[in-house]
Each structure stands twice: as structure tokens, then as C-alpha cells.
C-alpha positions as CSV (number, residue, x, y, z in Angstrom):
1,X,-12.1,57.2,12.7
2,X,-12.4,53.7,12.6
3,X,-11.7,50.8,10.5
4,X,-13.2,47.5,10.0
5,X,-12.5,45.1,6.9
6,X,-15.2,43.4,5.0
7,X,-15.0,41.2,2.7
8,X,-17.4,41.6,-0.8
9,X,-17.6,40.9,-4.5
10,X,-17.9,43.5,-7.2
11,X,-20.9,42.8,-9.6
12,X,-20.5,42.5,-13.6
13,X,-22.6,45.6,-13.5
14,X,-20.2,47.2,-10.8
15,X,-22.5,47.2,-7.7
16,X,-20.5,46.9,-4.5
17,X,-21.9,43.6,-2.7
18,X,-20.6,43.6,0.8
19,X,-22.0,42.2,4.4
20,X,-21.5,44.5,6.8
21,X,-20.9,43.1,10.6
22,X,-23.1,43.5,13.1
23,X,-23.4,46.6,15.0
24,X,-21.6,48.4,12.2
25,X,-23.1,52.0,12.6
26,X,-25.0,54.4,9.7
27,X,-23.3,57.2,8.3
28,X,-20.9,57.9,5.7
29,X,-18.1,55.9,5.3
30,X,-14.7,55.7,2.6
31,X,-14.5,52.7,0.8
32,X,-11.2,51.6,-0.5
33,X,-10.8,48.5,-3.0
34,X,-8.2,46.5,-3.1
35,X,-8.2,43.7,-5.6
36,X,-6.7,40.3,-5.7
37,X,-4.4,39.9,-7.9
38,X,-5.7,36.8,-10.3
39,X,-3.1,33.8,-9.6
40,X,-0.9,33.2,-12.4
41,X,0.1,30.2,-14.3
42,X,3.1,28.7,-13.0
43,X,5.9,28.8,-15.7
44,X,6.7,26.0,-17.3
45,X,10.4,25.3,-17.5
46,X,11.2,23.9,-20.9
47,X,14.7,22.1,-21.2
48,X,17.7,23.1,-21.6
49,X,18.3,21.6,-25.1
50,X,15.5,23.8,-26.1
51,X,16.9,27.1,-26.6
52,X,18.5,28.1,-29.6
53,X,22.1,28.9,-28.1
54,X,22.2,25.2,-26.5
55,X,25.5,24.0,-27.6
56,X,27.1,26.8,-29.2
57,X,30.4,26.4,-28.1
58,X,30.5,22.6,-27.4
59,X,32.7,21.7,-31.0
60,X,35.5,24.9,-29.6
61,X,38.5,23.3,-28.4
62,X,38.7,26.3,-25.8
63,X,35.4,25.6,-24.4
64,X,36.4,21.2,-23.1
65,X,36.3,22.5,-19.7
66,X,32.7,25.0,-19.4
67,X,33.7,25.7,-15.9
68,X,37.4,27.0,-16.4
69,X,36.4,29.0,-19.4
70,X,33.4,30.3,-17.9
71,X,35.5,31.6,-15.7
72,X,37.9,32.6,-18.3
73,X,35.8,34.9,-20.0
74,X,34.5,36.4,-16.6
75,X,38.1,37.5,-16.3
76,X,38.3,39.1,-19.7
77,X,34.9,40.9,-18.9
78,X,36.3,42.1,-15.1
79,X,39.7,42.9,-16.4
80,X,38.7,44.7,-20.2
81,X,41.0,41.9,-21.3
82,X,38.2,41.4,-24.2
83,X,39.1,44.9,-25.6
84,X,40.6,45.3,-28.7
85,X,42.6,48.6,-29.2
């Protein structure tokens, strides 16, 4: 068996349109599609200050720092310090 890949355009009325190369012999042949994938829209990154949560904890005394108590409740998280029992 032997491969060759062709390019073509499938028809609103789902006709197969190819052009097949030169010296391409006759006889039955499997045809396998595979589509391109339409290109998507980038996403459009909206600001920060848009989301809801923006700012939540900005007026929590704990919170002056973001990094250290970022940080600070990783630690709970980890450790199950944030467990109640």
C-alpha cells in the first residue's frame, strides 16, 4: 500500500473535491479526512480589577503583606492547620 496526501475542499453539498497528482494510478483507494480545526479567537484578558473577588481581603489587617499571607494560608492548607475539630 501506498500513501500520498492531497490536499481538497469538501463541498456544501458534501462532494469530495480533490486534485490528484500526476501519475496517481486507478483503482480503489481509502480516503481518510482530517479536518482543520477552525482557528479560534484569541482570549481577551480583561483586568484584574474586573473580577468580582478583586480586593476581598485588601481592608483585613492580616492580609498588609499579600505575599506573606499567601503564603500563610498555603501553610494552613499543607499542614490541615485550617481544620477545626
Amino acid at each position: 500500500m501506498q500513501a500520498v496526501r492531497v490536499r481538497g475542499q469538501v463541498t456544501a453539498g458534501r462532494q469530495l473535491e480533490v486534485a490528484l497528482p500526476a501519475g496517481c494510478p486507478a483503482g480503489e483507494v481509502d480516503v481518510i479526512l482530517l479536518y482543520q480545526q477552525p482557528a479560534r479567537a484569541p482570549r481577551r484578558h480583561r483586568p484584574a480589577g474586573h473580577h468580582p473577588g478583586f480586593g476581598m481581603w485588601r481592608d483585613r489587617p492580616e492580609a498588609q503583606d499579600p505575599a506573606e499571607f499567601a503564603a500563610h494560608l498555603r501553610r494552613m492548607v499543607e499542614t490541615g492547620g485550617d481544620r477545626r475539630g
